[in-house]
ZABA-353315 format. One record per residue (C-alpha): residue in one letter; x, y, z. Coordinates in steps of 0.001 Angstrom, whole numbers, plus 500000, padded with zeros to 6 digits. Each point is the difference from the previous one (the first is absolute). Last residue first. Example, Ala and Ser with C-alpha at 12.3 -4.5 7.8 and 13.67 -1.06 7.14 Angstrom:
REC r   east  north     up
REC s 513670 498940 507140
REC a 498630 496560 500660
This chain:
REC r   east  north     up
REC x 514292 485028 489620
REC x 499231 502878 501100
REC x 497000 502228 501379
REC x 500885 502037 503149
REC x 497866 502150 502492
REC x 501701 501683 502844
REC x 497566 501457 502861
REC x 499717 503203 500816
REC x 500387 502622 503131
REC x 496590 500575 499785
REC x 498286 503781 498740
REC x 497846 502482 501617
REC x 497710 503236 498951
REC x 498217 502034 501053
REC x 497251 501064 498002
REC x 497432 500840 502583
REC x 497837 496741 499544
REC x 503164 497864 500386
REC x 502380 499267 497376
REC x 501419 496306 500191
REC x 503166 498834 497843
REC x 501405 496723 499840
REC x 503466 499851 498337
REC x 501375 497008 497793
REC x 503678 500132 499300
REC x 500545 498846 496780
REC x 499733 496870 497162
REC x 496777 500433 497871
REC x 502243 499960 496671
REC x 501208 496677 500747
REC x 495872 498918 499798
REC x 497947 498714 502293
REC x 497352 498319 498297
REC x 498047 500529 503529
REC x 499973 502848 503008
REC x 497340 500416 502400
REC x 500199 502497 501916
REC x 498950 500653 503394
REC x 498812 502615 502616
REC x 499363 499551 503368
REC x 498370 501619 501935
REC x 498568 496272 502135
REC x 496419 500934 499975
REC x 500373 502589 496965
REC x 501305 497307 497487
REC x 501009 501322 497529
REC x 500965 498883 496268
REC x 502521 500496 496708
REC x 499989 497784 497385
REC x 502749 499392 497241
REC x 500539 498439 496664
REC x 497049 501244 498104
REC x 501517 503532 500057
REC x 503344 500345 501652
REC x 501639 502141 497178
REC x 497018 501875 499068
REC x 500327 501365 504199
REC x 496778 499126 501770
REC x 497365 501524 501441
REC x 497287 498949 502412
REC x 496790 501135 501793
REC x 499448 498149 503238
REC x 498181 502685 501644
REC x 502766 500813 502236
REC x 501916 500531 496804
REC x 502796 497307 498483
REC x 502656 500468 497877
REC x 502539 498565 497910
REC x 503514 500043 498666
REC x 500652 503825 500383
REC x 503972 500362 499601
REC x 502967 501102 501483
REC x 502981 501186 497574
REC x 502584 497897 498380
REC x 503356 499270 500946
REC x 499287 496644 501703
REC x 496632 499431 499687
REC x 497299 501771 502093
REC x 496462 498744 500651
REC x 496549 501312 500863
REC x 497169 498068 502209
REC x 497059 502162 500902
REC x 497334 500432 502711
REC x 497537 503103 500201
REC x 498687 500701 504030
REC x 496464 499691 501043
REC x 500404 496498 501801
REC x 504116 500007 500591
REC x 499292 503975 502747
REC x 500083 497470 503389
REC x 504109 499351 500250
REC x 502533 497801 498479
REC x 500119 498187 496722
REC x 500410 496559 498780
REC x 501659 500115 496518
REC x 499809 496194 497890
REC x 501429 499142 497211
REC x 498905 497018 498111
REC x 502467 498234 497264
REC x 499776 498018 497040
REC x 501750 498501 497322
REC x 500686 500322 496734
REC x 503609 500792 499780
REC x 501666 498816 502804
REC x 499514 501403 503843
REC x 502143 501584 502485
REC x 498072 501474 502593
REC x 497808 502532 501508
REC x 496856 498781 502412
REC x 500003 502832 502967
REC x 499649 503752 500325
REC x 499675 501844 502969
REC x 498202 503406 500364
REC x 499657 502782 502754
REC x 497423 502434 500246
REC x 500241 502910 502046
């Protein structure tokens, strides 16, 4: 079981910059995938980027340039860095870890805003 907790939402204006950070539970972080996805009010969730165990990454055309995701197996933790934000990027941020055997887990969230 792997349990996940995220940390580093906000309210910030347009432009700015936030880091998220998702500390995880349990021995399986080192050989397991890592993502971030988000969900806006009313609107599906989505992939915003990922991360492999080999440090491989992907990241959603909409994020691209702006954001960087990273691990650090010592500490499993996952992070992502997140600047120009944009109104557009406001939602819940979810971190997402699937283990060699495909299971899966999410965290509870953490509320990102961009206003001014």
């Amino acid at each position: 079981q792997v349990q996940l907790v995220e940390s580093g939402g906000g309210l910030v204006q347009p432009g700015g910059s936030l880091r998220l950070s998702c500390l995880a539970s349990g021995s399986t972080f080192r050989t397991s995938a890592l993502g971030w996805y988000r969900q806006a009010p009313g609107k599906q969730r989505d992939m915003v980027a990922t991360i492999t165990s080999g440090g491989a990454t992907n990241y959603a055309d909409s994020v691209k340039g702006r954001f960087t995701i990273s691990r650090d197996n010592a500490k499993n933790t996952v992070y992502l860095q997140m600047n120009s934000l944009k109104p557009e990027d406001t939602a819940v941020y979810y971190c997402n870890v699937r283990t060699l055997y495909y299971d899966v887990y999410w965290g509870q969230g953490t509320q990102v805003t961009v206003s001014s």
